[in-house]
C-alpha positions in Angstrom: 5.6 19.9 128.3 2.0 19.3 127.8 -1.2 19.1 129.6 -2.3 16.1 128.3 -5.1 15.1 131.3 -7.6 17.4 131.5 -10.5 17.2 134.5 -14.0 19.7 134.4 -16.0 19.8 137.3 -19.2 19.5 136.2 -22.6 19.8 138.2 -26.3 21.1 137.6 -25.6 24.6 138.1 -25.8 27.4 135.1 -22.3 27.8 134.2 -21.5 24.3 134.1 -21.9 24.0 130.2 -19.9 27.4 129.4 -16.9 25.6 131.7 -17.6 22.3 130.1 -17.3 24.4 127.0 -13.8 26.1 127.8 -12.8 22.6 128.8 -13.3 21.2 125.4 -11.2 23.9 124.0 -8.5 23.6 125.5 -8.4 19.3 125.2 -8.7 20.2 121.7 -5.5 22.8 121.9 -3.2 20.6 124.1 -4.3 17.2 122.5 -5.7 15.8 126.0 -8.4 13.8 127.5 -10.8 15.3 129.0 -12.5 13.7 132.1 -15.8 15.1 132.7 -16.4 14.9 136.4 -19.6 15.1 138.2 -19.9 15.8 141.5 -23.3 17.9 143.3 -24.1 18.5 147.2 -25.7 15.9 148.8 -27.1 16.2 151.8 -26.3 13.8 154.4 -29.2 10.8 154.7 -28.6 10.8 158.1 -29.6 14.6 158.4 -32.9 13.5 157.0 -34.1 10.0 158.7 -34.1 12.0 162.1 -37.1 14.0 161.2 -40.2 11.8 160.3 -41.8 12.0 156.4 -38.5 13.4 155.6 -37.2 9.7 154.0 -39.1 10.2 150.6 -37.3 13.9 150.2 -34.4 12.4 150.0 -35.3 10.0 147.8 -36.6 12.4 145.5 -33.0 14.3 145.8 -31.3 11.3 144.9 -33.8 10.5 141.7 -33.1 14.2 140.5 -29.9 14.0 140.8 -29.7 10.8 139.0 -31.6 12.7 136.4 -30.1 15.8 135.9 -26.1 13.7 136.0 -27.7 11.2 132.7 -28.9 14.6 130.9 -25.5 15.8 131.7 -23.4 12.8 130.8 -25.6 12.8 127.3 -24.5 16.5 126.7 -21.0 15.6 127.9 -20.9 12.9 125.3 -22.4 14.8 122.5 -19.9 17.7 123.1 -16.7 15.5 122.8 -17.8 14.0 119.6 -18.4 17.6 118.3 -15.2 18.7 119.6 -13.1 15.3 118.4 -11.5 15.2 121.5 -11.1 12.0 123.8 -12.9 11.5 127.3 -14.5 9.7 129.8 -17.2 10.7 132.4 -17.3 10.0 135.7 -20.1 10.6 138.2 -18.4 10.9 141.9 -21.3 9.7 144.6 -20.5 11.4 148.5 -19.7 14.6 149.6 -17.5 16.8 147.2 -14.3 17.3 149.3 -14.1 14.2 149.5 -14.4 12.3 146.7 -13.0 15.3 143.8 -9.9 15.1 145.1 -8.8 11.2 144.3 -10.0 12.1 140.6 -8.3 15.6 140.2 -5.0 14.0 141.9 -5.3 11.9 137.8 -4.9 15.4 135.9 -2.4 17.7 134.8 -5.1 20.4 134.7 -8.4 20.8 136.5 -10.7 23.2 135.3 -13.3 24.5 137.8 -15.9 27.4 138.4 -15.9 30.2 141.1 -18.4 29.8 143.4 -21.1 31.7 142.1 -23.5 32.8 145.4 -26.4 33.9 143.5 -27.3 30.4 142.1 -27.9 27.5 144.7 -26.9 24.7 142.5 -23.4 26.1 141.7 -23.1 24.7 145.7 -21.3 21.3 146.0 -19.1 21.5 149.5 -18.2 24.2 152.1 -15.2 25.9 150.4 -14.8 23.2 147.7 -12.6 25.3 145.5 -10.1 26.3 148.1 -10.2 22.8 149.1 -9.7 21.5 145.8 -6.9 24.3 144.9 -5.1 23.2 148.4 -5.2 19.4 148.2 -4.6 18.1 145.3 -1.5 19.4 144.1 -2.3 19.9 140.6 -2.9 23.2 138.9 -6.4 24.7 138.6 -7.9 26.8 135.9 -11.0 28.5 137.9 -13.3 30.1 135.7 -15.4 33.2 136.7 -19.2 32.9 137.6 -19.8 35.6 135.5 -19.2 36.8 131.9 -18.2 34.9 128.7 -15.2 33.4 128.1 -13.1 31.6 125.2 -10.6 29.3 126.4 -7.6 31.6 128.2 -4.2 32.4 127.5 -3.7 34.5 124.3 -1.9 37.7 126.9 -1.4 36.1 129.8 -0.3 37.8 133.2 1.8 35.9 135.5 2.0 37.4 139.3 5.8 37.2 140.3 7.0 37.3 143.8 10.1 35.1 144.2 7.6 32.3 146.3 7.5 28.3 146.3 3.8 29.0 145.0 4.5 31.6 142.5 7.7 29.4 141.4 5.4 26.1 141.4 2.4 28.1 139.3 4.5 29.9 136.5 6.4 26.3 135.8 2.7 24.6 136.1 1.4 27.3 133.5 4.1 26.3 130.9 2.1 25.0 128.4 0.0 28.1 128.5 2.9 30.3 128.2 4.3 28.2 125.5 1.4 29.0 123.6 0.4 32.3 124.4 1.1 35.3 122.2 2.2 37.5 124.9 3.1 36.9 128.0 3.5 39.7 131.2 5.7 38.6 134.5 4.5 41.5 137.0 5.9 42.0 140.8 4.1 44.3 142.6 5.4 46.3 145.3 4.8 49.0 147.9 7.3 50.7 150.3 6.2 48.2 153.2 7.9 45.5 151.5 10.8 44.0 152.6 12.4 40.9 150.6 14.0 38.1 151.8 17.2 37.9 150.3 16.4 34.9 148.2 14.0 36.0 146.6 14.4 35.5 142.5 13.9 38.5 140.9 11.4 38.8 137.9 14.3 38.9 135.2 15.9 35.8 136.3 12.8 33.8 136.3 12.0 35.3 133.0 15.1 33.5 131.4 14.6 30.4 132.8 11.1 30.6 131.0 12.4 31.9 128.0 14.5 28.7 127.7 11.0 27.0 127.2 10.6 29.4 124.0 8.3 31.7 125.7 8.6 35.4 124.9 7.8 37.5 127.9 7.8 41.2 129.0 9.3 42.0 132.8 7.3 45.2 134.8 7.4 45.7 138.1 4.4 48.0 139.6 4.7 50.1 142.9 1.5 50.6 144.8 0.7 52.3 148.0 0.9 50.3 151.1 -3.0 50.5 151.4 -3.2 48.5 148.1 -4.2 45.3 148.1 -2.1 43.4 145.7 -5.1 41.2 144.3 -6.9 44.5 143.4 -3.6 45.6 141.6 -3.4 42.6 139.5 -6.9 42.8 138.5 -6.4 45.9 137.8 -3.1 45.3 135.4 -5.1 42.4 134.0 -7.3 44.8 132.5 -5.1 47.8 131.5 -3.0 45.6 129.6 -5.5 43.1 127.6 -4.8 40.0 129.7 -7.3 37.0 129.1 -5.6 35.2 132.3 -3.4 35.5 135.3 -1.5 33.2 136.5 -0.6 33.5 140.3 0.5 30.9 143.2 -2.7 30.4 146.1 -1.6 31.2 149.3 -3.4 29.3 151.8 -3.2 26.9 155.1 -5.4 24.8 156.6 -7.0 25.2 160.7 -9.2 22.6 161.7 -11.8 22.1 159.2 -11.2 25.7 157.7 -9.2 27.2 154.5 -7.4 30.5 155.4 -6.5 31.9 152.6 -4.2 34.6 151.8 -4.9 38.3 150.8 -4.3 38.2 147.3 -5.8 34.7 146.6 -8.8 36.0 148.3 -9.6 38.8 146.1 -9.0 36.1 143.2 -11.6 33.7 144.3 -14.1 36.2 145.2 -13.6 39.1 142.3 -11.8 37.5 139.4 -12.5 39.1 136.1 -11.2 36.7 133.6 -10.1 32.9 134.4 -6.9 32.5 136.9 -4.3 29.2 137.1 -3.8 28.7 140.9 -0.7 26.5 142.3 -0.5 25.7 145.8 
């Protein structure tokens, strides 16, 4: 098993080439194509025309944005030729949650960024990367807003609790595994915890990955009830060398919200190196 489709989100913001960059690598490492996607905010035309002399802003929006996707697509371009690796570019026109997902539905891997609140371009949709993670039913590589990275998965650390969504994200992070040097399964518990009786423990799992030639170390961590598991996994993630955790996303839609779970939460908003979400 290989990832051999890979999709980058791509827009104007300042991380976009160092994800663009990580992107590259690993198309080069798995043999894939890589589908740069573009896809900014836009605001709705509608939203403008109801306030006179507004018209021409958007225009100039639009002619910017034009702009700044050509500039990108020319980089985008260049990169792949300097990589050797296959791809196509694709701007999407309309509003992000919308149109990503048709395209990201294509890959066998998305690569994306965290939202980054300090820089107003890294904006494309309200909650776009849980919306993203929760739709599409692919797994997604989401890269931190901060820090520099080389593609992931020399240690990786793969969050184990018995779940559909851990079960669907360690099998979805195979070809990572497969190639990592080290690989950690880690099931956190505290004395609040009571499992269902079907739960698979973190040894069993472990075999049936270890069929797929993947060496990998079993621990199991106790915490105090007070302990949010998120914060323990970052916090394993850095004790023990990790370069990426692997971990299901826990989340459910209400009306035109993303409620996400407690763990998948700290993720999104404090990760510390990149982290393959499954839903």
């Amino acid at each position: 098993m290989s990832y051999k489709s890979i999709l980058v989100h791509l827009d104007t913001s300042v991380r976009a080439h160092p994800r663009l960059e990580i992107a590259l690598q690993l198309a080069h490492r798995f043999h894939a194509t890589l589908t740069g996607l573009f896809s900014t905010y836009v605001p709705p035309r509608h939203a403008f025309f109801v306030m006179a002399g507004t018209a021409d802003y958007y225009a100039e929006h639009e002619r910017l944005r034009h702009e700044r996707a050509s500039a990108l697509e020319r980089l985008f371009r260049a990169e792949l030729a300097r990589a050797n690796v296959d791809g196509h570019w694709i701007a999407a026109n309309g509003y992000a949650n919308d149109v990503v997902p048709p395209y990201a539905r294509l890959a066998d891997l998305i690569v994306l960024g965290q939202t980054d609140p300090t820089d107003p371009e890294a904006f494309v949709a309200e909650q776009f990367v849980e919306h993203v993670v929760l739709s599409v039913g692919r797994p997604v590589l989401l890269v931190p807003s901060g820090g520099t990275f080389a593609a992931p998965g020399r240690h990786v650390l793969v969050a184990w609790d018995g779940s559909r969504e851990a079960t669907r994200a360690i099998h979805d992070a195979l070809p990572f595994l497969a190639h990592a040097a080290k690989v950690t399964l880690l099931t956190v518990h505290s004395s609040a915890d009571r499992p269902p009786r079907d739960t698979v423990p973190g040894d069993d799992i472990a075999l049936t990955v270890a069929r797929h030639g993947v060496k990998i170390d079993v621990r199991e961590l106790s915490v105090a009830d007070d302990t949010p598991v998120g914060d323990a996994l970052l916090s394993q993630a850095a004790d023990l060398g990790c370069d990426m955790i692997v971990m299901g996303a826990y989340a459910h839609s209400r009306l035109h919200e993303v409620v996400l779970g407690g763990a998948t939460r700290t993720m999104l908003e404090s990760m510390t190196v990149p982290v393959l979400l499954s839903h």
